[in-house]
C-alpha positions as CSV (number, residue, x, y, z in Angstrom):
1,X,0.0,0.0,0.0
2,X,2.9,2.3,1.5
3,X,4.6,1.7,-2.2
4,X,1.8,2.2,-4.5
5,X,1.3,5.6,-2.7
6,X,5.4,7.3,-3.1
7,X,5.1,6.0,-6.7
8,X,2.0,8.5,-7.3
9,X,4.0,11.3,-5.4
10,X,7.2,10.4,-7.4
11,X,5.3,10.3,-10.9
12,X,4.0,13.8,-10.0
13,X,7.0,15.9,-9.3
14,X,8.4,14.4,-12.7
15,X,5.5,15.8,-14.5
16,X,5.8,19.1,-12.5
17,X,9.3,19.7,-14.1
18,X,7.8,18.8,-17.7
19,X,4.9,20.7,-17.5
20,X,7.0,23.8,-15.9
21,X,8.9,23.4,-19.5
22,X,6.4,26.6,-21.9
23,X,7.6,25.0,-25.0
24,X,6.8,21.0,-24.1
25,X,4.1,19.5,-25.7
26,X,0.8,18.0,-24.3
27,X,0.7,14.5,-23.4
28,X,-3.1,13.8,-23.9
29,X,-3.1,10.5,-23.4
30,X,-1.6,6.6,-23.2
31,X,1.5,6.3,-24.8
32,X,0.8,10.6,-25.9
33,X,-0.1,11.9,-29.6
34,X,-1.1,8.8,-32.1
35,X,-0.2,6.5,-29.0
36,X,3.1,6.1,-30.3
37,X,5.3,6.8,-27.2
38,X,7.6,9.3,-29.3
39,X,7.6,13.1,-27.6
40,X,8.5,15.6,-30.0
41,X,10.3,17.8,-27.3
42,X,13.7,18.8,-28.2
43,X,16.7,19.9,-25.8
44,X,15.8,16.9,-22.8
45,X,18.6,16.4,-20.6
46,X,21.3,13.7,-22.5
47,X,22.1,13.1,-18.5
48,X,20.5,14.0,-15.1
49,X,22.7,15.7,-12.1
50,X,23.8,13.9,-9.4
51,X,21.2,13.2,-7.4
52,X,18.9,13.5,-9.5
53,X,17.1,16.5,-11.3
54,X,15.4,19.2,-8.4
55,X,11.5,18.7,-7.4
56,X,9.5,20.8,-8.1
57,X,6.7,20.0,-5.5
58,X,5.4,16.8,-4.2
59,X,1.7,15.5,-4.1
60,X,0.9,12.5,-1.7
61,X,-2.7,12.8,-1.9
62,X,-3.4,11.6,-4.9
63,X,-4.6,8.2,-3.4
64,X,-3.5,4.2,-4.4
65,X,-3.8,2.4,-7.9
66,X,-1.7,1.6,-11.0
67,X,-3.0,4.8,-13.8
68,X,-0.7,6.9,-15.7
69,X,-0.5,11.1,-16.0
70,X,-2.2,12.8,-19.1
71,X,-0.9,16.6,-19.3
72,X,-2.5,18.9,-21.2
73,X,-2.2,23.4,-20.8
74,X,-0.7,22.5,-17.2
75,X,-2.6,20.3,-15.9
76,X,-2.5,17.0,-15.1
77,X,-5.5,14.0,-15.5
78,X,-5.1,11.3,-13.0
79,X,-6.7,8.7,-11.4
80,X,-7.0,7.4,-7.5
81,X,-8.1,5.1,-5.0
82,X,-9.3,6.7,-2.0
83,X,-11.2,4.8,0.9
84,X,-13.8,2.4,-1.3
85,X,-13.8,4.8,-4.2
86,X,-11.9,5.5,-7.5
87,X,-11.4,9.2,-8.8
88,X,-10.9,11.2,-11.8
89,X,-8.1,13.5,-10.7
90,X,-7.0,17.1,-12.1
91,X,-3.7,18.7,-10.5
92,X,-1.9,21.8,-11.3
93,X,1.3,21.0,-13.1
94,X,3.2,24.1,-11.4
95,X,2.2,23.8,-8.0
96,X,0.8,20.3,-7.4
97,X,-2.6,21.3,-5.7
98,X,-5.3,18.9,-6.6
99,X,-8.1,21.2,-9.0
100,X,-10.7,18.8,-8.5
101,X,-11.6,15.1,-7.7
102,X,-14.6,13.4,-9.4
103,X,-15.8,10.1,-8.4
104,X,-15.8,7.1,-11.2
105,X,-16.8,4.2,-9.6
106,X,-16.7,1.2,-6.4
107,X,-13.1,0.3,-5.4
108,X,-11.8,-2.6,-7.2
109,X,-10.1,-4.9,-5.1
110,X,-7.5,-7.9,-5.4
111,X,-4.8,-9.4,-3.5
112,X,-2.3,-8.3,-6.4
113,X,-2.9,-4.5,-5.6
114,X,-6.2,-2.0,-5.3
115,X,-7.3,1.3,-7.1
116,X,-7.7,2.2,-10.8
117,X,-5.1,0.9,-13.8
118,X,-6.1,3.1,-16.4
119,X,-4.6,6.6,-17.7
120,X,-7.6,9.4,-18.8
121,X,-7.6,10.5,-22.6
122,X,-8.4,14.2,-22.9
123,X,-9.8,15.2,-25.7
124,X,-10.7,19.3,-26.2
125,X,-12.6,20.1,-22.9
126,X,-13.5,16.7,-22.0
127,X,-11.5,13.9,-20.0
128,X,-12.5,10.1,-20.6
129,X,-11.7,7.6,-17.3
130,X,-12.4,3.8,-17.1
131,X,-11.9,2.7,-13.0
132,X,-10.9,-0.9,-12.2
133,X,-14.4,-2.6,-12.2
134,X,-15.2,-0.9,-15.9
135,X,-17.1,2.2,-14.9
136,X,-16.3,4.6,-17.5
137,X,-16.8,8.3,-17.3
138,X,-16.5,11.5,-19.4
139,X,-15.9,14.8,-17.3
140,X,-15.4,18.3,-17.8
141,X,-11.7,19.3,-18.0
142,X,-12.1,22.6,-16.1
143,X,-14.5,21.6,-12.7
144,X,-14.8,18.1,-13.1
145,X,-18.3,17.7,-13.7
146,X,-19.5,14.0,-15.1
147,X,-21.4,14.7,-18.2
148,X,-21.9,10.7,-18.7
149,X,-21.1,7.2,-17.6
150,X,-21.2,3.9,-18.7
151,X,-20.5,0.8,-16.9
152,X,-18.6,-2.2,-19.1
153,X,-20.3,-4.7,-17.1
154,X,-23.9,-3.6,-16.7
155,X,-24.4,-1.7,-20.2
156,X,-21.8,-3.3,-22.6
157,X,-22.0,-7.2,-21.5
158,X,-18.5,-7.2,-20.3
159,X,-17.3,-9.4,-17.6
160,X,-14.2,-8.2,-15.1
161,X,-11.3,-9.4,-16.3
162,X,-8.8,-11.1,-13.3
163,X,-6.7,-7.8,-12.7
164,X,-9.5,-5.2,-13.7
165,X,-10.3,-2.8,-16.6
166,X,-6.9,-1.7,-17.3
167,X,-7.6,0.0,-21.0
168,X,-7.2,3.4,-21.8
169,X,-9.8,4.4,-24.2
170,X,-9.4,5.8,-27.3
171,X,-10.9,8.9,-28.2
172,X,-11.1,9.3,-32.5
173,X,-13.3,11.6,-34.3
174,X,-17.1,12.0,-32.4
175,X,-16.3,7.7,-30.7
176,X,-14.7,6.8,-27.5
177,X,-13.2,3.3,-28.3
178,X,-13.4,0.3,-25.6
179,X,-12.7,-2.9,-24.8
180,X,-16.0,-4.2,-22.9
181,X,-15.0,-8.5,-24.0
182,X,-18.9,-10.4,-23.9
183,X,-21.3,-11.9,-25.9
184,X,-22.5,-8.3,-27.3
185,X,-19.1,-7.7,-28.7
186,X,-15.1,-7.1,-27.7
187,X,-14.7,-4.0,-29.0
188,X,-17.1,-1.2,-28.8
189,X,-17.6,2.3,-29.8
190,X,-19.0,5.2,-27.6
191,X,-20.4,8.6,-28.8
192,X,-17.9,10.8,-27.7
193,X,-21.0,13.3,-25.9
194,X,-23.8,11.4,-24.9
195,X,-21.7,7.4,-24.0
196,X,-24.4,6.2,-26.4
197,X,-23.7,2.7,-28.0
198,X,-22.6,3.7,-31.9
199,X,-22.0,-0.2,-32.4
200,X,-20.6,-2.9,-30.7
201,X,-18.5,-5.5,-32.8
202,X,-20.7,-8.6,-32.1
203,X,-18.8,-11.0,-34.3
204,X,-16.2,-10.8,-31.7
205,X,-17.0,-12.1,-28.1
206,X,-13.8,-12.7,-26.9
207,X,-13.5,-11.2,-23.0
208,X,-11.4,-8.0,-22.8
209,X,-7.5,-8.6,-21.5
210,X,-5.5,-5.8,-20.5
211,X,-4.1,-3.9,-23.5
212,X,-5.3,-0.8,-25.1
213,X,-6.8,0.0,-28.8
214,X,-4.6,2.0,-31.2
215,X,-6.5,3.6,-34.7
216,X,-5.0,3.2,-37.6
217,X,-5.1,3.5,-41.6
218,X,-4.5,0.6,-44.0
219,X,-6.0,-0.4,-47.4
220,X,-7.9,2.7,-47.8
221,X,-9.8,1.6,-44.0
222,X,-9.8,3.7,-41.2
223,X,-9.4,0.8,-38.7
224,X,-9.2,0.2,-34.4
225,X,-6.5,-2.5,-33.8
226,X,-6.7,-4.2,-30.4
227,X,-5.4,-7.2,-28.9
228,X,-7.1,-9.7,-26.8
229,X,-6.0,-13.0,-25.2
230,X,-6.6,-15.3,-28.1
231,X,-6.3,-12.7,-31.1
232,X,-5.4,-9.8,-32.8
233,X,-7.6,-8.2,-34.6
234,X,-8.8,-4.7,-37.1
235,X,-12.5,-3.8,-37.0
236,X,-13.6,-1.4,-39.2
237,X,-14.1,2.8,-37.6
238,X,-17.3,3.2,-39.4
239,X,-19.5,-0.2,-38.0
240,X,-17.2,-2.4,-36.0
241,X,-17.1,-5.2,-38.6
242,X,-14.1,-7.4,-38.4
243,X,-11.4,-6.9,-41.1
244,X,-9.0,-9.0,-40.6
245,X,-7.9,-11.2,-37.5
246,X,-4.6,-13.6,-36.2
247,X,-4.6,-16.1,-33.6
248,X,-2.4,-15.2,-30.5
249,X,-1.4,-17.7,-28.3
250,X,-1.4,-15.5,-25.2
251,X,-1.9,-16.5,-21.4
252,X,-2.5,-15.0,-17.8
253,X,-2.1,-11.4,-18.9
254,X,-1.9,-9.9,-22.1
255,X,-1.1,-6.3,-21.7
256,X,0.9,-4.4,-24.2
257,X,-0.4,-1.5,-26.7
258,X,0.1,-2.9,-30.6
259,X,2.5,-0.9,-33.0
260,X,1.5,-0.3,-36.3
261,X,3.7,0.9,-39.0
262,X,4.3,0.5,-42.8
263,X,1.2,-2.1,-43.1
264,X,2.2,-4.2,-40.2
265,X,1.6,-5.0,-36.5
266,X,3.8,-6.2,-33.7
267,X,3.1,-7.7,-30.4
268,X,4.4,-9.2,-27.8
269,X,2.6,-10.7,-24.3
270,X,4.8,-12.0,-21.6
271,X,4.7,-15.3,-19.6
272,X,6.9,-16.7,-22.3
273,X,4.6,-16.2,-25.1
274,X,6.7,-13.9,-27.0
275,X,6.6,-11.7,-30.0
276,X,4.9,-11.7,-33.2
277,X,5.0,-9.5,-36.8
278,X,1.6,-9.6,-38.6
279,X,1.7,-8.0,-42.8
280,X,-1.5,-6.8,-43.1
């Protein structure tokens, strides 16, 4: 518990010193822009000092769980565990002080760790937040406010996955993309402003794993890649049909975020499944 809490303190004074950096760009999401994991800041620090580089402030507040920092105009989109409830979290990249806290959904609990997994998607003045049992909210950037929610397990079919909802949704165009797994369809996709169902890909029914959905364009299709536990596959933006699919022989936990470049896919699980290259 005592661990899970310094990592959140630690994980905020780093994005203090980026966000106190004018020129550095916003980090709106998982992985940032095209959830690629490339930053396009320039003139980063080839070394760090001795001791490390100075903090900024520190914020031990922010409460227990696993999710990542989004930054966008100085501030940053967390999430929390606090008593029996998960929060949407906004904090002041220059000073640390919390802006607001908005509440997502019931605690989820396990013996491998509590508290949310997933790290919020802002997307113009709304932030998207999906806590550990699958309750996923869209919020007002500046005060917080919920504007909608919708629950993977009651609405979409889903069924909790052993460690939790760990996804971070994709926001593309006017659809929030998700991972609900069930018999009404893996993947699914959200309007953006009202959590409406647009459509759900019912010719799919594996249950959701752990990894997160990346869009892509290939063949003239604009496409949502996202890997499960027994496959990869690409559904179609505009309805959720399948387009293509691979078997994956993956186990326990599969967790990492597909690449896509130059027509193909790589992915990799651990508990010595290993790697894979799919041509599309």
């Amino acid at each position: 518990m005592k661990h899970r809490t310094r990592s959140f303190a630690f994980a905020a004074a780093l994005g203090g010193l980026l966000a106190l950096n004018s020129n550095a760009a916003d980090w709106a999401q998982w992985r940032g822009a095209n959830r690629s994991d490339h930053s396009p800041d320039k003139g980063l620090l080839k070394s760090w000092p001795d001791g490390g580089p100075k903090r900024v402030w520190l914020n031990t507040d922010v409460g227990l769980g696993y999710s990542g920092y989004s930054i966008v105009d100085g501030r940053l989109f967390t999430m929390g565990l606090r008593d029996n409830t998960e929060f949407l979290i906004a904090v002041d990249a220059n000073t640390g002080k919390e802006l607001w806290a908005t509440k997502v959904g019931a605690r989820y609990e396990n013996r491998w760790g509590d508290g949310p997994r997933t790290t919020p998607t802002v997307d113009g003045d709304r932030v998207y937040a999906m806590g550990g049992q699958g309750d996923l909210i869209c919020a007002n950037v500046t005060d917080g406010r919920q504007v909608w929610s919708v629950s993977m397990t009651k609405d979409l079919g889903g069924s909790l996955p052993n460690w939790g909802y760990t996804e971070s949704v994709l926001v593309d165009g006017d659809r929030v993309i998700c991972t609900p797994g069930g018999s009404k369809g893996t993947l699914a996709a959200l309007d953006k402003s009202t959590g409406k169902v647009k459509w759900q890909s019912s010719d799919l029914s594996d249950p959701a794993h752990y990894s997160s959905p990346i869009v892509i364009e290939h063949g003239g299709k604009r496409q949502y890649v996202q890997l499960v536990e027994k496959r990869l596959f690409g559904v179609d933006a505009a309805n959720g049909k399948v387009l293509w699919q691979s078997d994956w022989p993956g186990r326990t936990a599969v967790i990492p975020t597909p690449i896509y470049a130059d027509g193909q896919v790589y992915i990799t699980t651990g508990y010595g499944v290993g790697s894979k290259l799919v041509q599309l």
